[in-house]
C-alpha positions as CSV (number, residue, x, y, z in Angstrom):
1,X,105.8,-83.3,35.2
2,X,102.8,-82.0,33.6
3,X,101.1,-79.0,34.7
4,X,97.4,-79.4,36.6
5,X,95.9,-77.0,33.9
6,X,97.5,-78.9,30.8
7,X,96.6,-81.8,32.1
8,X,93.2,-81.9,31.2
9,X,93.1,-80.8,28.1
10,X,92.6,-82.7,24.7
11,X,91.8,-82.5,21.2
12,X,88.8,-80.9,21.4
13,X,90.1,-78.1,23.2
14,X,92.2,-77.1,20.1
15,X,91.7,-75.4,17.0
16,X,93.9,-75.1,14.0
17,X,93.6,-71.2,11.8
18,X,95.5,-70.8,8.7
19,X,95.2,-67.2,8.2
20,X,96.6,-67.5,4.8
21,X,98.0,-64.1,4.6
22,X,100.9,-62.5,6.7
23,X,100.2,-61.9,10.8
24,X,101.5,-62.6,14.2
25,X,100.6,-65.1,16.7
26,X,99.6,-62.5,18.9
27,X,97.2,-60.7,15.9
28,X,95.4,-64.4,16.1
29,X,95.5,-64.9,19.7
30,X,94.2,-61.3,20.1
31,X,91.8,-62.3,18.1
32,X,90.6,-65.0,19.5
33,X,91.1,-63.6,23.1
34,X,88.0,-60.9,21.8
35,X,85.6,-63.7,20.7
36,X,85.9,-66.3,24.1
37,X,87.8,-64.1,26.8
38,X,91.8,-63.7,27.1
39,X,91.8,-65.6,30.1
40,X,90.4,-68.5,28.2
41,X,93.7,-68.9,26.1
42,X,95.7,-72.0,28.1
43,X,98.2,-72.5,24.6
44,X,99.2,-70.7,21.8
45,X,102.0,-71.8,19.3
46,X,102.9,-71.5,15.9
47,X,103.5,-74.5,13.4
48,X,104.2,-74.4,10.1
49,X,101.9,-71.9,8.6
50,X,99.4,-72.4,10.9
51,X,98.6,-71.6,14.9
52,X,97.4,-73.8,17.0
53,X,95.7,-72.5,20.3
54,X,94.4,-74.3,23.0
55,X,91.2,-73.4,25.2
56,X,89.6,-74.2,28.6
57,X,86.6,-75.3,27.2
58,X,85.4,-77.4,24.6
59,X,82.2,-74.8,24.3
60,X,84.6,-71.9,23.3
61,X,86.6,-74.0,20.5
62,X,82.6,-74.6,19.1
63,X,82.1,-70.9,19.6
64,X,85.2,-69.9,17.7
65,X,84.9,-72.5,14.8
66,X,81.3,-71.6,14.0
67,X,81.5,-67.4,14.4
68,X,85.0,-67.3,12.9
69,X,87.8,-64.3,13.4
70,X,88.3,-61.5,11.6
71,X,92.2,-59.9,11.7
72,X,92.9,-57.4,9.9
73,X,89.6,-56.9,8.0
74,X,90.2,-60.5,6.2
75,X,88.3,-63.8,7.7
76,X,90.6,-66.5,8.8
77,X,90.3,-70.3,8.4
78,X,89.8,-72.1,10.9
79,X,89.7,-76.0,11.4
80,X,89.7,-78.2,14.2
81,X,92.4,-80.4,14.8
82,X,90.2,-83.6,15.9
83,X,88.6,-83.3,12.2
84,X,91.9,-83.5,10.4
């Protein structure tokens, strides 16, 4: 059985960042958690080299994708997965 909150999410609540240098899925979802709220964060996995972290809203993926994140002083990539 699915959970209520899972339930309703989709595509477009996901994004896809490929830091492209060495850090933790907590440095991104830290991150991440500063640009749209912590509470905000429904998912959060690794896979491959990439994370893929899933919001609440679709307004805080837009929010994310266009303003970026910044760990460790160096910009991460950031795509989302509905593009790929």
């Amino acid at each position: 059985m699915v959970n209520g909150d899972f339930a309703k999410l989709t595509r477009k609540h996901g994004i896809k960042i490929s830091a492209g240098f060495a850090c933790t899925v907590e440095e991104i979802g830290l991150a991440v958690g500063e640009k749209v709220g912590h509470g905000s964060i429904k998912s959060l996995a690794r896979m491959n080299s990439a994370v893929v972290i899933f919001l609440d809203q679709v307004e805080k993926v837009n929010c994310v994708i266009e303003t970026g994140i910044t760990i460790a002083t160096k910009q991460s990539r950031i795509q989302h997965p509905s593009m790929l």
